[in-house]
Every structure is written in C-alpha cells, then in structure tokens.
C-alpha positions as CSV (number, residue, x, y, z in Angstrom):
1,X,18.4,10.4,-5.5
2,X,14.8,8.5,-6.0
3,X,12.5,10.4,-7.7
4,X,8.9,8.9,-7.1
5,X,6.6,9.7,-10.0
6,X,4.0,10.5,-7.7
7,X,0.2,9.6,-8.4
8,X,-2.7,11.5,-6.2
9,X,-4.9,9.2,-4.1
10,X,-3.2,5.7,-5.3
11,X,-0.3,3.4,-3.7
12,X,2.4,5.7,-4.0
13,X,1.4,7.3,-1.2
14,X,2.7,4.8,0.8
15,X,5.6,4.8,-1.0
16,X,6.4,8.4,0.3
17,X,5.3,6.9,4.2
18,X,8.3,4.4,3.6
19,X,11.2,6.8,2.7
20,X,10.1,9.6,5.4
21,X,9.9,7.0,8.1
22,X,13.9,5.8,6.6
23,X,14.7,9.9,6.1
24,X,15.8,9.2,2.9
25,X,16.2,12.0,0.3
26,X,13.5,11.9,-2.6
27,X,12.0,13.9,-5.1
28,X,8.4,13.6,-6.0
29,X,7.1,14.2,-9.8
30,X,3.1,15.2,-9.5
31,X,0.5,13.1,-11.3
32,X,-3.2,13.6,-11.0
33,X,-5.9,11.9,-12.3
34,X,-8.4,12.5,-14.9
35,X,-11.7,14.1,-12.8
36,X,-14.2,12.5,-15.2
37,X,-12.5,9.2,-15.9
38,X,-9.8,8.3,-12.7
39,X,-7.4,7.5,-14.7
40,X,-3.7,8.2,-14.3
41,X,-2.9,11.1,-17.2
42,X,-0.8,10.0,-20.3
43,X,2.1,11.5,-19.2
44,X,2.9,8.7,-16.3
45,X,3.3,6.4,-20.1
46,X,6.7,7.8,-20.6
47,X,8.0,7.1,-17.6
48,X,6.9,3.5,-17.9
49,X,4.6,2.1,-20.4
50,X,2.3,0.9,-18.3
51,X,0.9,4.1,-16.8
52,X,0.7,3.5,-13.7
53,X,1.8,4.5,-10.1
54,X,4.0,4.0,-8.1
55,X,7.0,4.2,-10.2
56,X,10.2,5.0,-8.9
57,X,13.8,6.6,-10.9
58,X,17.3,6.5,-9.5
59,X,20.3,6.2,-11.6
60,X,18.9,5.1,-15.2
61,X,16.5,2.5,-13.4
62,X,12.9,2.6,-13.5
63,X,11.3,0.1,-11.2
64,X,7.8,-0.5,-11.2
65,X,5.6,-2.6,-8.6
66,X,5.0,-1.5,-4.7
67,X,6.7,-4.6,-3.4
68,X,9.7,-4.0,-5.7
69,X,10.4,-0.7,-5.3
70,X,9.6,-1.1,-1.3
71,X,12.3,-3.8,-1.4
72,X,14.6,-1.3,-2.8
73,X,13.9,1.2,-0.8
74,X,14.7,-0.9,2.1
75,X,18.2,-2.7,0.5
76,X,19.4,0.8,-0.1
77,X,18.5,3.2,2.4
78,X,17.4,1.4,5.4
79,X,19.4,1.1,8.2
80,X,20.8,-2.5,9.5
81,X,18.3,-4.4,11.1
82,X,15.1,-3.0,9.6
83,X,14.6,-5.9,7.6
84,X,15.7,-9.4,8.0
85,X,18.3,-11.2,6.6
86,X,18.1,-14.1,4.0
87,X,19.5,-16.4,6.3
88,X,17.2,-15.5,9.0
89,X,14.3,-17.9,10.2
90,X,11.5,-15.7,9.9
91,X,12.7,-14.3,6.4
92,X,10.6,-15.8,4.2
93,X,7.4,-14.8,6.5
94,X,8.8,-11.7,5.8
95,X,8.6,-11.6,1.9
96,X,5.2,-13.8,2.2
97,X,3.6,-10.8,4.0
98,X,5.0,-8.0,2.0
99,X,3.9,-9.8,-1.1
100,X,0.7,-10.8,0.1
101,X,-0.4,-7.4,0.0
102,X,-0.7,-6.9,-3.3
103,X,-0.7,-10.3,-4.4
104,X,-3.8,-11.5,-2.7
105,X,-5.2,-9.8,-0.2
106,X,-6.1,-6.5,-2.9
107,X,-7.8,-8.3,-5.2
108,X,-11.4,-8.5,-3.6
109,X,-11.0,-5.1,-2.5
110,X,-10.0,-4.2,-6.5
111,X,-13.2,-6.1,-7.9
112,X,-15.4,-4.1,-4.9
113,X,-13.6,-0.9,-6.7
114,X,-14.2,-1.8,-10.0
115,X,-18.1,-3.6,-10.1
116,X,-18.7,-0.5,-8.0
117,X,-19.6,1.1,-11.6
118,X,-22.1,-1.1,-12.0
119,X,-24.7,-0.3,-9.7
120,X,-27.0,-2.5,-8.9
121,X,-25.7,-5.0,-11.4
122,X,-23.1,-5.9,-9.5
123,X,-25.2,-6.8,-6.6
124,X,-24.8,-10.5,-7.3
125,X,-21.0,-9.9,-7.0
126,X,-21.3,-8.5,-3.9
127,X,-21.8,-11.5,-1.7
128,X,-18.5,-13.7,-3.1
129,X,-16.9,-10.3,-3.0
130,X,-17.4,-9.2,0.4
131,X,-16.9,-12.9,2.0
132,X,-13.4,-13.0,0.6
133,X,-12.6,-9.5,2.0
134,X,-13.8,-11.0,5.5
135,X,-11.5,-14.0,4.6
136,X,-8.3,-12.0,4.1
137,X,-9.1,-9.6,6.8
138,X,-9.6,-12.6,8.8
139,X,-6.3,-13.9,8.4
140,X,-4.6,-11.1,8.7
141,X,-6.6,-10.2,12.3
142,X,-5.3,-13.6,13.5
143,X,-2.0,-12.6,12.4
144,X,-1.4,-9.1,13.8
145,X,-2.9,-11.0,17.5
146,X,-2.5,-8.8,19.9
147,X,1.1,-7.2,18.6
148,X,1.4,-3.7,17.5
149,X,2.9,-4.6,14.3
150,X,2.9,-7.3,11.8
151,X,6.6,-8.6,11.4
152,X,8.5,-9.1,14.8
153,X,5.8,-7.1,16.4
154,X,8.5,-4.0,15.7
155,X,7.5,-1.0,13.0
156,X,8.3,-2.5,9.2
157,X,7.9,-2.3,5.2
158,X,5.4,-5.2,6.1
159,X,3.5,-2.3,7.8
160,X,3.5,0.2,4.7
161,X,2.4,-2.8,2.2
162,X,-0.7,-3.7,4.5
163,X,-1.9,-0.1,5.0
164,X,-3.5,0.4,1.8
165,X,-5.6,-2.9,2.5
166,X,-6.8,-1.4,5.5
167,X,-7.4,2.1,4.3
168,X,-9.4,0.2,1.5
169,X,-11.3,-2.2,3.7
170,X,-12.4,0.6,6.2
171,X,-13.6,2.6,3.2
172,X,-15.9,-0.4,1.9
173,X,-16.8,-1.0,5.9
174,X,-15.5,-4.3,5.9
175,X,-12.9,-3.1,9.1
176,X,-15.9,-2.9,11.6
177,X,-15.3,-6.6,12.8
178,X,-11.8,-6.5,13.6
179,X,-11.1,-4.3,16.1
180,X,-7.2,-5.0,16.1
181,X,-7.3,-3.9,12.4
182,X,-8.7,-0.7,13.7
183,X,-6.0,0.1,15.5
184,X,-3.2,-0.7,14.0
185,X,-4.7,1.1,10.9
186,X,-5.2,4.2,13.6
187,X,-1.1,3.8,14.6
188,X,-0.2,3.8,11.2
189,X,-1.8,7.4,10.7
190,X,-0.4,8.6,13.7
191,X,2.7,7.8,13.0
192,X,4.8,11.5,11.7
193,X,6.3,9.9,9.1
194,X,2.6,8.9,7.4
195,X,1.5,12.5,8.2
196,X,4.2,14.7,6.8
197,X,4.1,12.1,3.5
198,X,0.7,13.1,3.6
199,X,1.8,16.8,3.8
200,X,4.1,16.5,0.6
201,X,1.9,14.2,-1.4
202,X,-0.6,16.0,-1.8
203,X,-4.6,15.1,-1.9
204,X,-5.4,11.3,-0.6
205,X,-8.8,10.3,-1.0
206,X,-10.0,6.5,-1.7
207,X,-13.5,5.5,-2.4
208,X,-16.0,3.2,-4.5
C-alpha cells in the first residue's frame, strides 16, 4: 500500500486528490511545518534526504517528485484508459503537460513566493515576475479553449499537476484575466474526490 508522507499546505495535497479520484488504498504519514520558519520539520529527512513533500513509500521504494510519483500512481492503480498509451498520437502532449507543471510554469509563481520576504525590495522583481506568470497563464488559457479539461477534454493526472498553478496564481491575483482558468480551477474543487482529500489531509492554506 502507498503511504504518502504527507506535508500540510504543499503539493502533496494533490497527491491525495489523485489516488481518491483512482479509489486507491493509501496511508498518509502527517507532516507540518515550522510556524515561525515554513519549513518542512526534520523528520521528512529520513524519509528522503531532501526534506521535502510529496514523497511517497510502497514496497522498499521511495519516490520523490510530483510528476513521478503521479506517473506511478497512474501505471499502477489507474484503470485502462486513464492515461494514454506510448504509442498513442497525443502521448507525448501528455507527458509535455504533466511535466510542464512543475517544470516551467511554477517557477514565476515560486520566485513571487520567495521575493515575497523581501518587501519592498523586491519590488523591482515584481514586473519580470508577474509578466511571466501572465505568459504561462496565457498559454495554458489558450490551451484549456473552451474544453473542460486539459488532455482529451476528459478528467486526468494532467488536471491534478496544473491545479496547484492555479491555486497559486489566484492567490497572487494573477487568475483575474482568464476567465476559463477560473473555472476549471472552480471544477477542480468541486470535484468529491478534491474535497474528501481535503477532508483527510488536513489544513490547506497557500499564500505570499
């Protein structure tokens, strides 16, 4: 059974939205961050030596990474036809979007988090900053169109990677001019699945 080593108000929370919406049996271990510093705590270093979350066991493996362990996730316990095949056209627009996520289109929205500390010293940041969260948001408007969902306009891991870019661009108001990202954003927490992951993970709360 995957036991997710579970990390209050970060990525893994979507981690748990995954498996619910696959019913796959889990076990979350509790992490919470330091209230001065928002750290992760020490302990989440001997699980892996980075420290950080998510993190998933099963089986003697430790897999770190959100796209990883999504990909896992899927390859073991979703059921045929969730995902696409490697010999499928639209494959590789698969993996491009799922990596994406984390890849590119976090990193403006991590710098935001991070100069945030700053005050007004990182005022001069702000302009680059904020122009490449329009440009990802951009894309990724044009993308969704007018479908419900990103990959084969059907319900996917694609969906689960791109929510935490949404839930951190509508935090930093950045959502306001993309009324598509909106909803989908507002479909994603209706969804049962994201609200009983909700339920069992605990406090989720992102800011700058």
């Amino acid at each position: 059974m995957i036991i997710v080593h579970h990390l209050n108000n970060s990525r893994s929370q979507r981690i748990l939205w995954l498996l619910e919406e696959l019913n796959a049996s889990y076990e979350i271990e509790s992490y919470s961050r330091d209230k001065v510093t928002n750290l992760a705590p020490e302990s989440l270093k001997k699980i892996h030596p980075l420290g950080k979350s998510p993190v998933i066991s099963e089986d003697g493996k430790i897999i770190i990474e959100s796209a990883v362990i999504t990909t896992y996730i899927v390859d073991n316990y979703a059921p045929k036809g969730f995902a696409p095949n490697s010999e499928d056209s639209d494959y590789y627009n698969y993996l491009e979007l799922m990596h994406y996520a984390e890849g590119s289109a976090m990193l403006p929205l991590l710098l935001l988090l991070y100069s945030s500390s700053l005050g007004d010293a990182a005022k001069p940041l702000h302009e680059r900053i904020f122009s490449e969260i329009n440009n990802h948001l951009s894309f990724l408007s044009e993308r969704l169109g007018d479908n419900d969902f990103f990959f084969r306009d059907t319900f996917s891991a694609v969906d689960t990677m791109l929510s935490f870019v949404f839930e951190g661009a509508q935090i930093s108001g950045s959502l306001q001019s993309f009324p598509n990202l909106i909803s989908i954003l507002e479909r994603y927490h209706e969804r049962s699945a994201y609200k009983v992951a909700l339920e069992k993970g605990g406090e989720y709360k992102l800011g700058y």
